[in-house]
N, C-alpha and C positions, 0 to 999 in steps of 0.2 A: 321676344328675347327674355331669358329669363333675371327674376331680380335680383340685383344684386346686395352687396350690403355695405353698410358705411365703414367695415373695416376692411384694413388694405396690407394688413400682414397677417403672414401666419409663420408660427413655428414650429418644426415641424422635430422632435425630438430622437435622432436616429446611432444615438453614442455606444447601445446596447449588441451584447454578445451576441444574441440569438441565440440559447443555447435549447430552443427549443426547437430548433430547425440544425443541429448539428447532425453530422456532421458536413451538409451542406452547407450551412454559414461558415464554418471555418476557413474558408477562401474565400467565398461570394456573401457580399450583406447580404441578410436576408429581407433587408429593402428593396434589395436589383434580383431577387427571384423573380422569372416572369411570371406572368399573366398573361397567356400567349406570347405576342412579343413585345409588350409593354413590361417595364417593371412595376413592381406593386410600388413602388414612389413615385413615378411619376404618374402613376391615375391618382393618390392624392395630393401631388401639383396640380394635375389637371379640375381635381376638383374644389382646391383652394381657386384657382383662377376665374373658374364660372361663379363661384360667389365675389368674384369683383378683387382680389386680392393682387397685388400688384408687386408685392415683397417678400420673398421665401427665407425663412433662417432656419438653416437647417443646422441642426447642436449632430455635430460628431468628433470621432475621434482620427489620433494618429493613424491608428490601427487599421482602419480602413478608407483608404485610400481612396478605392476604388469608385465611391459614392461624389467626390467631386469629381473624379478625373470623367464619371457620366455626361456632367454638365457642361465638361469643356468643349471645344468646338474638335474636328478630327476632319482636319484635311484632306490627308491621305486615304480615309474613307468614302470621302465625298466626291475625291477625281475615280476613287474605284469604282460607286455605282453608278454616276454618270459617263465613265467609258463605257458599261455595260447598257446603257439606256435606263438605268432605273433610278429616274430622275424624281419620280414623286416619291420612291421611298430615302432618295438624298435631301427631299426637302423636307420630309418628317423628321430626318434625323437633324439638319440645320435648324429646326425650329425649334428643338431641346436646349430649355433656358433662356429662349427671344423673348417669349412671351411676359416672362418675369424678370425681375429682378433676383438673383441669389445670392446670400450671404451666408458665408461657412464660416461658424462658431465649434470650438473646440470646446470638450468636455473631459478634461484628460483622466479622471477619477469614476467610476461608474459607482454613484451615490444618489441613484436616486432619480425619481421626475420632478420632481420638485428643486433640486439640485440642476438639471439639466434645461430648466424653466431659466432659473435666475442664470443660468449661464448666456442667453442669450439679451440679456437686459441690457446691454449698450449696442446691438444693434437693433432692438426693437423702436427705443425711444420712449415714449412719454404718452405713446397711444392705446389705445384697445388693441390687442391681438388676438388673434386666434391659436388655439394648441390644440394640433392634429396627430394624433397617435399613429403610426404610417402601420404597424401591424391591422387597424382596422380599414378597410377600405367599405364605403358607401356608396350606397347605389348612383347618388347623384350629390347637387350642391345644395339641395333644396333645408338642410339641417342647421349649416354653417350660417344661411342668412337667416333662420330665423332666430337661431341663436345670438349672431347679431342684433335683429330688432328687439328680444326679448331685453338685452345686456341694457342697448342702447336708450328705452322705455324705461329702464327704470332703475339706471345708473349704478348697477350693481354687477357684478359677473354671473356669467352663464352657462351652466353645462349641458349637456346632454344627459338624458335618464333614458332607462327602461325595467321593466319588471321584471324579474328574475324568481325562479323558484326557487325555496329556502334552501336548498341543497347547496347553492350556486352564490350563497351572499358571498359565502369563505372566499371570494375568486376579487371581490370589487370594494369600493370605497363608496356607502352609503349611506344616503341623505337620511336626515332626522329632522320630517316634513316640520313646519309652524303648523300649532294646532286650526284648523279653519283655513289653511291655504290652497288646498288641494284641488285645483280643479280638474278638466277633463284632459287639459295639455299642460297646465303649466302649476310647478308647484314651487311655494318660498319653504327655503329650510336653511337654518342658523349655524348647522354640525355638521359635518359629516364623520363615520367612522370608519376606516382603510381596514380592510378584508375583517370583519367582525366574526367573531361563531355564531352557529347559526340561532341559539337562544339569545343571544346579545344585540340582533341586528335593530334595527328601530325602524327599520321598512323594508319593503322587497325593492325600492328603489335605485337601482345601479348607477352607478357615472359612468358612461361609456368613453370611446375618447374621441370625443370634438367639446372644446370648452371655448367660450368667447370671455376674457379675462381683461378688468380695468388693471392699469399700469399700476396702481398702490398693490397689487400681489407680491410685485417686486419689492417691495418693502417686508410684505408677510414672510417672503420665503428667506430673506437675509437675515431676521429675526429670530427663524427657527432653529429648535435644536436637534440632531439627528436623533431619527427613532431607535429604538432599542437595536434592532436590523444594521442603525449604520448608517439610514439611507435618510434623507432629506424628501419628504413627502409632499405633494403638491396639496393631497385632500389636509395637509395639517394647516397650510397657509389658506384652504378656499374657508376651513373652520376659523382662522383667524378673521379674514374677511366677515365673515355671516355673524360672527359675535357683536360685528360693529353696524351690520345691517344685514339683515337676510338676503341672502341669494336667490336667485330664480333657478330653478330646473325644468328643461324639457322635454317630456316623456314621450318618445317619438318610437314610430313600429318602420323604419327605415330600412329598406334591407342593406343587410350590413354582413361581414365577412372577416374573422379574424385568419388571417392570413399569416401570423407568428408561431400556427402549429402546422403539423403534416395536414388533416385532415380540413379543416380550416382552409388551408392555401388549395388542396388537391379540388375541395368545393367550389372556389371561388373561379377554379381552372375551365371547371365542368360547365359551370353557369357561364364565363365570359365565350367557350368554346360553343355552348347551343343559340347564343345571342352574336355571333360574328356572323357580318354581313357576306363573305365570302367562304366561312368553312361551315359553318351554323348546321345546312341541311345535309352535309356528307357527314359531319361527326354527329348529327342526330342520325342515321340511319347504320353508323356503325354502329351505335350504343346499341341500340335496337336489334340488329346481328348478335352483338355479342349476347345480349339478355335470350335470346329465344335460343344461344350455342348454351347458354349455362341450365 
């Protein structure tokens, strides 16, 4: 069984337009685009859950609806597929939302992730959380727990890093390593800077989005003042944190998938479709078809 981690919530931030998925998000979040026929939120349910997390809060808006009414139970669905005999796919669809707990937090202003953090502060409580970006989907859980053990070790918050080529800082919120911290996985840094140019950056180091964050964040993030933008920053409150004690970063080669643009989501389509246990080797032999028609 795999390990889990000592944190047992996550939040999962999903109040945002999509406007990079329009105009398919304009009626469908682009959290419930599938991935075959799962939505891209619930594989990061399912992958909060294998790292042991037991309480979902998911920060959305009026605007879309659609994102609880997933979670709710559906009757009428469940007498249709079992009149039909399709009893194990009525019991995949009853088991959306058993597993966890869910709690739906409104974010009625789109200001921000940081903003959309501290939105979720009275159902979190007083614990370690997790913050999972649902535009990024991961291969597996194996990030969230070490993230976890990393936070946990050494009572500080925790993100996720990766290397990025300079072209690509402009795109992230980067770390600004402690001089001597740096190891092979794990690095302490005091700053971070939110999408810097590329002369300005102080590492190739990205925040990706899985963070394991102590409860005083929520303190940083009520404190702050919005950015020039407007927007309430999450990298402004992790810099608040790291001034009062350096933070750890995890520099992880996870395979990972941003799912909040066409190409991104069409990738992540491709790879879940040659890894399915029942379609896997017919859409590998059509791809194959089509590559030798082109």
């Amino acid at each position: 069984m795999p390990a889990t981690s000592p944190i047992r919530t996550a939040v999962i931030p999903a109040a945002g337009l999509g406007t990079r998925m329009l105009p398919a998000s304009k009626s469908v979040p682009k959290e419930l685009l599938p991935i075959i026929d799962r939505p891209a939120l619930q594989l990061v349910v399912d992958e909060a859950i294998g790292a042991g997390v037991d309480h979902v809060v998911i920060v959305t808006s009026a605007t879309k609806p659609a994102i609880r009414h997933y979670f709710e139970p559906s009757p009428e669905v469940d007498r249709s597929l079992r009149s039909q005999g399709r009893h194990e796919l009525a019991d995949r669809m009853a088991s959306v939302g058993r597993d966890v707990r869910v709690t739906f937090v409104d974010q009625d202003e789109a200001r921000g992730l940081g903003h959309a953090v501290g939105c979720a502060r009275a159902a979190v409580g007083s614990e370690s959380f997790f913050v999972m970006l649902p535009d990024e989907l991961m291969a597996d859980s194996s990030l969230l727990t070490e993230l976890a053990g990393a936070s946990a070790a050494l009572g500080v918050s925790a993100v996720a890093l990766k290397h990025v080529p300079p072209a690509d800082v402009v795109r992230y919120g980067i770390v600004d390593p402690v001089p001597g911290s740096t190891g092979d996985r794990m690095v302490r840094f005091a700053d971070v800077v939110e999408k810097p140019t590329i002369g300005r950056a102080p590492s190739d180091l990205a925040i990706i989005g899985r963070y394991a964050l102590t409860p005083d964040v929520f303190d940083e993030i009520a404190g702050l003042r919005p950015a020039t933008s407007g927007e309430i920053q999450l990298t402004d409150a992790l810099a608040a944190q790291g001034r009062r004690s350096p933070l750890v970063g995890v520099v992880s080669d996870i395979g990972r998938r941003d799912v909040g643009n066409p190409l991104g989501w069409l990738q992540a389509v491709v790879e879940a479709g040659l890894g399915h246990p029942d379609l896997g080797d017919e859409f590998r032999s059509w791809l194959r078809r089509l590559s030798v028609d082109d």
